[in-house]
Structure formats: C-alpha cells, structure tokens
N, C-alpha and C positions, 0 to 999 in steps of 0.2 A: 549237497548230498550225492549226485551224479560221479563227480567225480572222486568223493569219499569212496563211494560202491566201485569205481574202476580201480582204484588203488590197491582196494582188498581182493577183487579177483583176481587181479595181475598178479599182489603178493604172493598169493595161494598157489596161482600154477606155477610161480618160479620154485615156493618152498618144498612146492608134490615133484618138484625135477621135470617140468613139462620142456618142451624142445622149444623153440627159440620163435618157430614160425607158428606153432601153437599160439603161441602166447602174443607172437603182433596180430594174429587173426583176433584173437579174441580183444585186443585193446580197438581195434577198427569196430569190433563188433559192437564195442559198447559205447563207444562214441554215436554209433549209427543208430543203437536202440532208444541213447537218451536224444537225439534230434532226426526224430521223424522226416524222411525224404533224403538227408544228408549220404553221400557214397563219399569213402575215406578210404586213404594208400599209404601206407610204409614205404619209401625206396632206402635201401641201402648203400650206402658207396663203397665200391671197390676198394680191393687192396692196393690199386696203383690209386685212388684219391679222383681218377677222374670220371668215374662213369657211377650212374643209379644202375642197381641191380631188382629186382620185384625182391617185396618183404610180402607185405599183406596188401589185399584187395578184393575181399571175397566178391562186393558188389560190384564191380565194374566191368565192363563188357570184358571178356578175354580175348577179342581180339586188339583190346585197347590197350590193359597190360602188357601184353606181349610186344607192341608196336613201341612200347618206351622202356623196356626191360631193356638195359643197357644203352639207355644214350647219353652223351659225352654234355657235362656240365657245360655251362658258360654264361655270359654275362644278357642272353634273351635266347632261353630254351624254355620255354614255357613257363610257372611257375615253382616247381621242383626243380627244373637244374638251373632257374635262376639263384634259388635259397641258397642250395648248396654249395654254388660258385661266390655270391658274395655276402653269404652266412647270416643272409637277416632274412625277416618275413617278408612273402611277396605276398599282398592280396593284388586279386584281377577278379574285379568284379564283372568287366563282359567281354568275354573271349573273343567274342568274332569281331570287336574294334582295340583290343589291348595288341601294341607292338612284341610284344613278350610270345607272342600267341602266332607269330605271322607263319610258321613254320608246321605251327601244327591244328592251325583253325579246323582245316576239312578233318583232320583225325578227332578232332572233338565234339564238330558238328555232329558226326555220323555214330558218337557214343552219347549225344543228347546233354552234354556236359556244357553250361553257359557260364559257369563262374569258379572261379579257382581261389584257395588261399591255402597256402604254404610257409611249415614253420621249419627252421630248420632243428635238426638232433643231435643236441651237444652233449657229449660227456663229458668227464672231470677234463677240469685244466681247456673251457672250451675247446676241445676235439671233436668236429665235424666227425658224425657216426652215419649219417641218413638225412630225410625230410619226411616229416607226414603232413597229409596234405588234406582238403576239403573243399569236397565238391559242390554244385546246386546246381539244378536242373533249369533254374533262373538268373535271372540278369539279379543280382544283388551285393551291397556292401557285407561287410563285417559288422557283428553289435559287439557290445564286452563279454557277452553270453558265449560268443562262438570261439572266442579270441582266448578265451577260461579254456574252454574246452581243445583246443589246439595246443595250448601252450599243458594241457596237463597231459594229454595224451603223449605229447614230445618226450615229457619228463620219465614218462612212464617207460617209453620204448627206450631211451637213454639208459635207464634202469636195467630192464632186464637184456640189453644190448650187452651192457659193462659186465653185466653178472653171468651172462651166458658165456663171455670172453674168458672172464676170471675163472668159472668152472675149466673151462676148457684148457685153462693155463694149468689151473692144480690136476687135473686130471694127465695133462701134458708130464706134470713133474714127477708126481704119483708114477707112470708110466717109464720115466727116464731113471726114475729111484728102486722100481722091481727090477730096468735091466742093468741097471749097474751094481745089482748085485751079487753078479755073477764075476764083476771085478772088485776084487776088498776093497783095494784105494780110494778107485772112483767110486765106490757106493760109497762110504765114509763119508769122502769130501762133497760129493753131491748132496747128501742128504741135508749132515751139518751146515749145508749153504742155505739150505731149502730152511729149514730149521728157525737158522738164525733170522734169516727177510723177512718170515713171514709174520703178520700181526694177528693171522689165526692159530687156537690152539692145535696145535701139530703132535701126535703122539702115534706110537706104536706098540700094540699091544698083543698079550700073545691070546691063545683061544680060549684062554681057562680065567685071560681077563683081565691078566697085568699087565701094569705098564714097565715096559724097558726101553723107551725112549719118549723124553715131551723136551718141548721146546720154549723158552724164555715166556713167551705170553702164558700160560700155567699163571705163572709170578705175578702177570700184569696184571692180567682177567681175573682170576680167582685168588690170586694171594697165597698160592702153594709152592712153597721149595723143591726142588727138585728129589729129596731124599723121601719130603711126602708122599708124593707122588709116585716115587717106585716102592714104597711103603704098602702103598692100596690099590686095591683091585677098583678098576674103572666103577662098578657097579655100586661102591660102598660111599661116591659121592651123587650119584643120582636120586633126586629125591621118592621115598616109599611109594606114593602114589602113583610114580611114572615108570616105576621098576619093569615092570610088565611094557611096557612101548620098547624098552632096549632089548627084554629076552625077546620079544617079536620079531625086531630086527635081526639081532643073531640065529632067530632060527630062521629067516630068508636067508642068509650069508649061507647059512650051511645047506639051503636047499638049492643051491646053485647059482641063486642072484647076483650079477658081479659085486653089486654095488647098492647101500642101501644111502637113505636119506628120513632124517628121524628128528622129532625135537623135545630134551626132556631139560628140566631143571635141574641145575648144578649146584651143590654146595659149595659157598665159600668158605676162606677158611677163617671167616670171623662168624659165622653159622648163618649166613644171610643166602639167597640163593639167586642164581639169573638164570635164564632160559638161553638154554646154546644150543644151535642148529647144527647136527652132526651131518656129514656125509662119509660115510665109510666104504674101503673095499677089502677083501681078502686076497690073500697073495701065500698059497701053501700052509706054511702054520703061520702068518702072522697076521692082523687088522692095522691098518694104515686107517686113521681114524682125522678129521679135517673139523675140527668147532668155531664157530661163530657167534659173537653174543646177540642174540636178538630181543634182550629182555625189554630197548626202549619200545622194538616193532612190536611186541607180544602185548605189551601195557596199553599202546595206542591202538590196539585193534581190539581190545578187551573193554576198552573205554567206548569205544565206537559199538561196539556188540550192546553192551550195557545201556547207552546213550539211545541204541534202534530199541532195544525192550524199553526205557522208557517213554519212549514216543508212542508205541503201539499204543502201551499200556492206558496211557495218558487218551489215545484215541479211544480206546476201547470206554474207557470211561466217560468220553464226552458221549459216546454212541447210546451208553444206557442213559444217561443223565439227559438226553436229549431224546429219546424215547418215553423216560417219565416224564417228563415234561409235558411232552405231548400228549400224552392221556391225561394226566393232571388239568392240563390248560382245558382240552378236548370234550373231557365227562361234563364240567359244568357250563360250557358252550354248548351243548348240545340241548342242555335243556331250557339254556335262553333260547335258543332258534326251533328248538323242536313246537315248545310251549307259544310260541309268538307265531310261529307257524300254523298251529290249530288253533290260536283265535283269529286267525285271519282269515278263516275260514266259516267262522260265527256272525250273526248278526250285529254288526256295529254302527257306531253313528260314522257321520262323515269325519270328525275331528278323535275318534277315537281309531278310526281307520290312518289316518296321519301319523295320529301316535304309534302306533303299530309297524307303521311300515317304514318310520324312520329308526324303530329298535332293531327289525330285519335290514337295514341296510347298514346297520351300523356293527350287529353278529357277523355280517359276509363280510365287512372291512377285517375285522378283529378275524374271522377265521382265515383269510388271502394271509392277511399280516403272520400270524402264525406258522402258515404252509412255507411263506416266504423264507424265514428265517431257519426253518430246517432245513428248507434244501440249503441254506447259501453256508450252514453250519456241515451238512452231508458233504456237500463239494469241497469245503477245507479239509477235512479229512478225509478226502476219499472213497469215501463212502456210498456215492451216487451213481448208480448203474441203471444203464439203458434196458429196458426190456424191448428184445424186436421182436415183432408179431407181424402176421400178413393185414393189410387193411385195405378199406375203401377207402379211398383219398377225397371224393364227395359223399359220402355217408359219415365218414369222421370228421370233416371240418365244416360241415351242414351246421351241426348243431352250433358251435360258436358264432357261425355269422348268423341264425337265428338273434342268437340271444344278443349279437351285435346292435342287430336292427332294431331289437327293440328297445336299446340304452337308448341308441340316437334318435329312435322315432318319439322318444318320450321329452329329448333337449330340443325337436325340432329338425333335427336336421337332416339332410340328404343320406342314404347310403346306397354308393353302388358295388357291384361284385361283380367282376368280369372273369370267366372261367377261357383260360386258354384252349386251343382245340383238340390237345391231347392230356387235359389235365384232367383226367380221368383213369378209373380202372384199376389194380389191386398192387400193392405197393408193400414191402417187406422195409421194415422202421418202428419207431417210438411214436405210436401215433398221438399217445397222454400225453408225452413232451413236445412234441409239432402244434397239439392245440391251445397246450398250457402258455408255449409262447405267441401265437396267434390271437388265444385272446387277449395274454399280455400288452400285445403292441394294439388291439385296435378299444382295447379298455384306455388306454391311453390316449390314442387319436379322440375318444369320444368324449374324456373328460377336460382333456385342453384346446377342445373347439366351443366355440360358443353361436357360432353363424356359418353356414355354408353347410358341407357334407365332407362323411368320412368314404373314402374308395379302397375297394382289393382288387387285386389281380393275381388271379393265380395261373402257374403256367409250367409244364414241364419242359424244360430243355434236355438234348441229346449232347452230351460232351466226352468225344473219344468213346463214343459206344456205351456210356454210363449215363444213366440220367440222374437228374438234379432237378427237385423242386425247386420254384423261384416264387416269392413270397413277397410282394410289394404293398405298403399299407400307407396311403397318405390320407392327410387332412388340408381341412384351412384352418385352421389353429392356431394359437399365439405364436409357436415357433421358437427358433432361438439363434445369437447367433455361431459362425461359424469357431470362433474358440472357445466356443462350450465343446465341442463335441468330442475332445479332447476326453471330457473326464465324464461324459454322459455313461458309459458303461462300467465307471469305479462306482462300488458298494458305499449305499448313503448319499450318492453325489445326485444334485439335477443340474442342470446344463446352465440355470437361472437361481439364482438362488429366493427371489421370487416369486420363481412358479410354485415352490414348497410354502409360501404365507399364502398364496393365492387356491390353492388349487389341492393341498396337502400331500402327502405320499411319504414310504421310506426312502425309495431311490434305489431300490433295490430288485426292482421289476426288471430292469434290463442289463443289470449284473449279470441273473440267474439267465436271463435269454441268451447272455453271452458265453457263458459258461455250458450251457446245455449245447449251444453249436460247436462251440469248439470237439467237444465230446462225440457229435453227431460228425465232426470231418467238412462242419459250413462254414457260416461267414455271413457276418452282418454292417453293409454301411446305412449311411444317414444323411440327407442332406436336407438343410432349414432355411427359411428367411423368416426375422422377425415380424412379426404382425400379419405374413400369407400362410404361414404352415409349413408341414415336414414329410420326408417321404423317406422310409422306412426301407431297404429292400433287402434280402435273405435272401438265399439259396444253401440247399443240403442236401447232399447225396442221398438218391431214394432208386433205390432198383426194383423194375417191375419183378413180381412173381410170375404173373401172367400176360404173354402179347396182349397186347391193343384190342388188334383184331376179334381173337380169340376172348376177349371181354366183352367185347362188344357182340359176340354171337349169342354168348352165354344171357347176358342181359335182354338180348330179344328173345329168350325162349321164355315158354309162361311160369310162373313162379311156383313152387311147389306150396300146397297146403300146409299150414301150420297151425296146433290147437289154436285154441282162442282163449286164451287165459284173462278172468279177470279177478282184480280185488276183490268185488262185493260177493263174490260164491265160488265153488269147486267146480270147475269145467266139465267135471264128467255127471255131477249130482248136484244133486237141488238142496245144498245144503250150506250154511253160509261153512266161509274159510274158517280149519284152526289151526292154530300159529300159538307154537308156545315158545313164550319170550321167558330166557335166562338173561336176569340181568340184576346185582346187586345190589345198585344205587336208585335210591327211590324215586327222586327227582326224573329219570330217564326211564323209568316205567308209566309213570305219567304221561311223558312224552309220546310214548310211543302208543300210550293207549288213549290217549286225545285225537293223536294222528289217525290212528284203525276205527275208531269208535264211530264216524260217518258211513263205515266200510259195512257195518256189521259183523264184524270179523267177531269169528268166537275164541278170545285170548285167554289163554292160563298164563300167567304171571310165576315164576320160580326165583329163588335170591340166590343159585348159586348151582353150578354144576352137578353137583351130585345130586340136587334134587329135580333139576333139569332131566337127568337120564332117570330116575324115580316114573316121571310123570311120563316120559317118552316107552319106557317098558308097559307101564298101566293103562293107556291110550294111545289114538292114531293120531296123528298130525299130517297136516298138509306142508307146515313148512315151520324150523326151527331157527328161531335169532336169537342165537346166542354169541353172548359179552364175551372178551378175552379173558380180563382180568377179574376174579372173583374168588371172592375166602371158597374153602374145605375142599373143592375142584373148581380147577380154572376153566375156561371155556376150551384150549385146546384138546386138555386132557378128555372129557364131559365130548366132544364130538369123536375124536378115538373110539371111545366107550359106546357110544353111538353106533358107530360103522361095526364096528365091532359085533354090538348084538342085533345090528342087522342082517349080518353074514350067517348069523346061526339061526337066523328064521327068514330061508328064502322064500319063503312064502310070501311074507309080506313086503307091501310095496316101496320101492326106496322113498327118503321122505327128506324134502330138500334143507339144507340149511349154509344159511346165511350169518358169517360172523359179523355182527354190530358194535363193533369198537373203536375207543379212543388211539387205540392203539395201529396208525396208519400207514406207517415208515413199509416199506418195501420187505425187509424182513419179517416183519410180522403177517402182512398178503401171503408171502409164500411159506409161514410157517399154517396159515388158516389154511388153505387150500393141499396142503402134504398131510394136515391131520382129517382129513376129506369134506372141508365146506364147498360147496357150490359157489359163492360168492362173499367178495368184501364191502361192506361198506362200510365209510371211517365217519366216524363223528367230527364234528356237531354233522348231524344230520336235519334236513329240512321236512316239513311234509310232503313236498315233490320228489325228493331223493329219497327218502324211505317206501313211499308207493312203487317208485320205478325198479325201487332193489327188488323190491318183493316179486316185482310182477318179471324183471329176470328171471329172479332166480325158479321161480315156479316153472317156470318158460324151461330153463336147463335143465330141471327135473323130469319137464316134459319130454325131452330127447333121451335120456337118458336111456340106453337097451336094457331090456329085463335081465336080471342077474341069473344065473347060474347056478341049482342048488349043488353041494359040493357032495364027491361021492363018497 
C-alpha cells in the first residue's frame, strides 16, 4: 500500500505540471514518512554522463549535500557514484569499515550517517538517469521491505525524470513550431515532421474551436479520419459531463495563462470513450493542443480509490461490529460479576465461599479475554490511540504490583520490587497502557512460577537528554527455550506449546504488549532457560513534565485538604446518598442495587433516559449512573439533557454523573465525557469497581468550581 500511495502522489503532481524537483522532493518525502528514521537523496547525472548533481535531499545535513553535489562517478566513491558507475545496487551496510567509503568516512561520520544503500535510475532502454539512495543512522543490512521500497522509489524518479524530459522536448518543439512560423517552409516542414513522429494526439486549433491541423494518432487513438476531425469543433467529442473542465481551461488560456494542463474523456468513433490528458498553449489566434491517452492510469487509480473506500468501509464496519459486541458480550457479564460480587459479600459457608470465588475468577478470565481481543481487533485496524496524560509513575504502577503481591502471596511465593533512584516523579504517556502491560507481564510471571519468587525493577534512564522507562520482570518459572522466542510475541502463539495444556491462556497477552510499544516508540526483549525462569525487559520513552528536583520539593510540602467523601452518606449532611441509576436491562439493576444495598444508598432505579431526566428535574441527586445504550433516550442524549437543564437553574448544585456501560472502546469514553459525564466506568463491573467509580466520581464533583448564573 506504501508504495501504491507514492505512485499516486507522484502521479498527481506530474499530471497538476509540478516541476521536476517538486516532485523528487516529494518521492524522498514519502519514502521517509513510510520508514520512520530512514534520510533519502535523488542525484542526478550530468549531461557529460560523469558527475551526480543534487536532486532531492530534504533530510540530510546541507552541508553534506553540498559536499557531494557534483562529484565524479567511479568504481569506489562511495555508494552513489559507485551505482552509477557500475549501474547495479550498492548496499554498505557500515561506512566507517566499507572500502567504497574510504574517501568519504569523516564526511559521513560528521552527518551521523552509518549505512548506505543505493539503487541506481534507469530509464527506457536502461539509460543511466540518476541513483536514489538510503540512509540509516545505524550499522544495518537490507530486508526485502527496504529493497521494495528503493527499487519503487527509482521507478518513480525514472518516471517523472523521462516525463519531465518529454515535456521539455514537446515544449522545445511547440517553441521551434511558433518560430518557424514566421518562415512558411520551415514551419510547414517543421511541423509536419513534428506531426508525423509523434504518437500523441497533435492538433491545432483555432479559438472558436476547430480543428485545422491533427496528426495520424487521431486514427490510432480514437479512430477518426482526418475529414472528421476537421468536420468538428474540439468540444463536440468531449464528453457532456466534462464540458465544463475544457471551457475552464480556455478561460485561463485567454486570461493570460501560457499554457494549460487538463484531463477530459474523449469520444471514439465507435461511441466508446478514453480519458486523454491535454496540455495546451496559445500562440495569437491559434491553440497548439498535445493528448495523451491516460485511460489504463485513470482506471488503475479509480480502482485503487475504490479498493481505499472499500477498505475503510469494511474497517468502519468491523469498528461497529466490534463495539456491539462488546456491549453485547459486556451487559450480561456484568451481571455475572456484579451478582457474584454481592454475594461475596453475604454470609456464606466455607465451600459456598469456593464456589463463588471460582465464578469471580472465572468472570475476570472471560472479561481479560474479551478486552484482549478488541484491542488486538483495534490494532488491525488501526483504530487504537494512545491517550497521553501527565502522571505519577509510583502512584500509577503502585496499584498493579499491589494486586501483584497479592496473586503471588496467595501461590506462595516471593515478590520483590526494586524502585530505581530516580524512578520517580510526573511523567507525560499512556499511563492505562504502561499498567495494562505491567500487569500483563507480571500476571504472567505469577502464573508460570510455581516455587521461588517473582522480582521488578523499575528505573529511569537518561538517553541523549530524553528519558526512558526501563521495566524489568523476572521469575523462576518453567521458562522456555531459546527458539521459542522467535514466535512468543505472534497472536495465539506461546513459546511451549505445553505451557497452553498446562497453564491455559490465548497467547495473546504479549502480542498486544508488543504492539502497544511499538506505538509508544519502546522495545521489548526476553531471555529464558527452561526449568529456572525468564526475564522480561522493556524500555519506553517517557518525558518528565516536571524536574526531579522540583518534584521532589513539591512532595515535601504538606498536602492540601481534600472533602472526605464517602459511600455510606452525603459529606456535607447527615443523610444517606442518592444516586439515581438509568439503566434498562434488569439483570444490571439488580446488580448494582445488591452492590449499593450494604451502603445504604438511597436508589431510584429508571429504565431509560427520558425518564432518567423526569426523575432528575423532580428531585436532587447526589450522583447519576447512567447506561449508554437504552430504548426512547439513550444515555448520551439523557446527560445533554441533564447539563442542559442544569444550566437554566444555576441555582442548583452541580450533580455528578457517571456513565455505567457496556459500551468501553475509547470512542465511546470520549463521547461520555464531550456530552458532560464526570466519569467512565465500562462493564462487567465488580463491587470494588463500582464503589471506587462512585467515590471518584463524587470526589470530581467535589472540585468541581460553582457555576456561573448566565446574565
């Protein structure tokens, strides 16, 4: 697809008449945009055959450029004017020990340049036109990836090299045919020469539209005789629809434009039509008019157009279908885990407590499994975006090695946590996706250890003045060996095929870990022995927000007061909490009134938006959870509606709400929160998760500054 999308921009600026070095800049451009790091050069060869001249180079030092803009091919001048001297690919993969290089190491060194590879630029009839070349800031080979990508670039610059020539030839002729018209003979014989060679249609027309000159392709191209031809006005074989693109063009002609460039469909003269690329100029009273049949390019980029629309399409649809889904899957998950959660909370026996707590371990497998497979369905289509936020880097990954210690504390076994000396302090990233793989990997270490202990280290390093988390997770664990590791990060794979009868899982855990870093600009290795265990290590670019220091001051000053908010009553009054839950599905009202029901909470239950906002106009609330999806008003619309007629009564206090849905995918968070909820929380929900939503969101209500009556 990379190189499908370079073809068509190249196309495009040849057929808009972009200039020659437009258009190598822009094939560098797109080479560099589709391989991240990669600096790419055009050189041109001279008209004497033996020296590179600069084409394009937008990325590379300028004084680098400039130091090889013009130097004399031969059989070891570096990778470019070795190409071009013996017309084949030079890869050099490390400059400062390749012979090809001896002349110009220190010049390469000092532009940070460590590997070279060069193709060379053939036109028709292999004719030596140029090299384009590719760079890397590292010691590295070629893959078939880069070697695609070079060899289409070449093709490209070939392209519009020949086509820029060609124009410049008919423009040449064009030119030599206006002034030999000032001699009868020689314009005669000029022209008719011009005429007959050419295998574009060639004609001359006067202003009013006719033709009184075309040339033999007429015949070839479209199947018109010459008597045709001066029979009809230019305009009566372009098709109705495109009529309007040619008066366009004739009215720039007559606004002084030398020269225009246009593309309309042509009738044949068996009534069939192709698409012919015109370039025209004016010369007194006549149009010198130059066509080209582009109707295979026109079809192949109509197909490609059509082909991107039904890719979207087809994406777009995976996106809903995998959004219902997950509320689908989601609504009656919640009320296995909601329900199993508030009897866990009841008096029960000892083998009823068992019971119970292997259906809750068995909800969190079935909801991991679920989360798993949308994201790894989001990442195939593109779909999965990082939210960066500023964060605590020990306040956000506290919580997972909590809940670490307590897997392991329960198999038995060791854990320890070693905090680097500056692993600390406020850090701008994806804190959701730093934890989500953190717990990833030490869910892992804890479930394929059976003896010994699980260990973290966490540490910032400083690299070039940028910092990078580094994230270390070992165990003593079955392990694996060393050509498993190979396919340990392909979807569905584990390293053992074994460990999947032994130990269960999709294998899909450190796909999504691998795919999230790649996204984040990290990097994940691994290394195992069977029967001792594995060590896990990461690193991700993570930039502080704020110095060290200056964190460090702020943290020793005393903490400011904050309400005290809690479940069982209203912080300010002695009155228990109300909370009125929108929610249409019956099963999930239960839930969530099993869960509150130890609380004391004072709940009104509603089945749908519209009477959600009913009850919220008729009484005060402390806090509203309401569902996304639901008959007669949905929940976005129903909190709208909300804000809405809170605005017209600033009198009364803002009143927090929290949407409680199936519905968890990233676009749906930020459609809850644009129609004004306080907080998301996605289903299946637990009765820990649903306590702690509440007591957020109350919390953010808390801060919230008194509004504004309007004047």
């Amino acid at each position: 697809m990379a190189e499908e999308a370079m073809l068509t921009r190249t196309m495009s600026l040849i057929a808009a008449g972009a200039s020659l070095p437009l258009i190598l800049n822009a094939i560098v451009t797109s080479v560099e945009i589709d391989h991240p790091g990669v600096l790419c050069s055009i050189l041109l060869l001279d008209e004497s055959g033996q020296h590179l001249l600069h084409g394009a180079a937008p990325s590379l030092p300028h004084f680098y450029t400039a130091a090889i803009d013009g130097v004399a091919i031969g059989p070891c001048v570096g990778s470019c004017g070795t190409a071009a001297y013996t017309g084949k690919r030079v890869i050099v993969s490390d400059i400062q020990t390749d012979p090809l290089w001896a002349a110009f190491r220190e010049l390469a060194g000092k532009a940070g340049l460590a590997s070279c590879w060069s193709e060379p630029i053939k036109g028709s009839g292999g004719r030596l036109l140029g090299t384009f070349a590719m760079y890397h800031r590292d010691i590295r080979g070629a893959e078939p990836g880069d070697i695609r990508a070079i060899l289409a670039a070449a093709h490209l610059a070939a392209i519009a090299i020949e086509r820029k020539e060609t124009e410049e030839a008919l423009a040449a002729s064009e030119a030599r045919a206006r002034r030999a018209c000032a001699g009868e003979q020689a314009s005669l014989q000029d022209l008719d020469t011009l005429f007959n060679v050419s295998q574009d249609l060639l004609s001359i027309v006067t202003l009013r539209g006719y033709t009184i000159k075309a040339n033999q392709s007429w015949h070839t191209l479209l199947g018109y005789d010459s008597d045709r031809v001066m029979r009809s006005r230019f305009i009566d074989i372009v098709h109705p629809d495109d009529v309007p693109i040619m008066i366009s063009a004739n009215d720039r002609l007559r606004m002084g434009e030398p020269s225009v460039n246009f593309i309309v469909r042509c009738e044949c003269a068996d009534g069939t039509y192709k698409h012919v690329e015109w370039h025209a100029g004016q010369a007194g009273a006549r149009l010198y008019c130059i066509g080209r049949d582009v109707t295979e390019r026109m079809e192949a980029e109509a197909q490609m157009q059509a082909a991107r629309a039904e890719a979207e399409a087809a994406n777009r649809a995976k996106s809903d279908f995998l959004a219902n889904m997950s509320h689908e899957v989601r609504t009656p998950l919640n009320g296995v885990i909601g329900v199993v959660g508030a009897l866990a909370q009841t008096n029960l026996t000892p083998a009823q407590r068992e019971m119970v707590e292997l259906i809750q371990s068995s909800g969190a497998t079935l909801e991991r499994l679920v989360s798993d497979i949308l994201d790894v369905s989001k990442i195939e289509a593109g779909r999965l975006e990082l939210e960066l936020r500023e964060f605590d880097l020990q306040n956000a990954l506290g919580s997972v090695l909590d809940v670490a210690r307590i897997r392991a504390d329960e198999k038995g076994l060791g854990f320890k946590v070693e905090w680097g000396g500056s692993a600390r302090g406020l850090f701008r990233g994806d804190s959701v996706r730093i934890k989500q793989i953190l717990d990833n990997l030490l869910s892992n270490a804890v479930k394929f250890t059976t003896q010994g202990e699980v260990g973290v280290r966490i540490e910032i390093e400083d690299v070039a003045a940028s910092e990078r988390i580094r994230l270390e997770v070992r165990d003593t664990g079955v392990g694996f060996a060393a050509d498993g590791a190979a396919d340990l990060f392909e979807r569905f794979s584990q390293a053992d095929s074994t460990i999947t009868r032994r130990f269960g899982g999709t294998g899909l855990g450190l796909s999504i870990i691998k795919a999230l870093l790649e996204m984040m600009g990290g990097s994940i290795e691994v290394s195992s022995t069977p029967g001792q265990g594995s060590v896990f290590s990461l690193n991700i670019p993570l930039p502080r927000t704020l110095a060290l220091a200056d964190y460090d001051a702020d943290s020793a000053r005393p903490a400011a007061s904050t309400p005290d908010i809690d479940v069982s009553g209203h912080p300010d009054q002695d009155r228990p909490l109300r909370i009125l839950l929108a929610e249409d599905n019956a099963t999930n009202q239960k839930v969530v009134e099993l869960i509150l029901a130890p609380y004391g909470v004072d709940l009104t239950v509603v089945d749908n938006g519209e009477m959600a906002l009913k009850a919220f106009e008729d009484a005060t609330f402390d806090l509203v959870l309401m569902d996304m999806q639901m008959p007669v008003m949905d929940g976005l619309a129903a909190t709208r509606a909300l804000r809405a007629f809170e605005r017209g009564q600033p009198q009364r206090q803002r009143t927090a709400v929290a949407m409680l849905s199936a519905n968890a995918m990233e676009h749906h968070r930020d459609d809850a929160y644009q129609a004004g909820a306080d907080l998301h929380i996605a289903k299946p929900v637990t009765a820990e998760g649903l306590i702690l939503g509440v007591q957020e969101a109350l919390s953010l209500n808390a801060h919230e500054p008194p509004r504004q009556a309007s004047a």
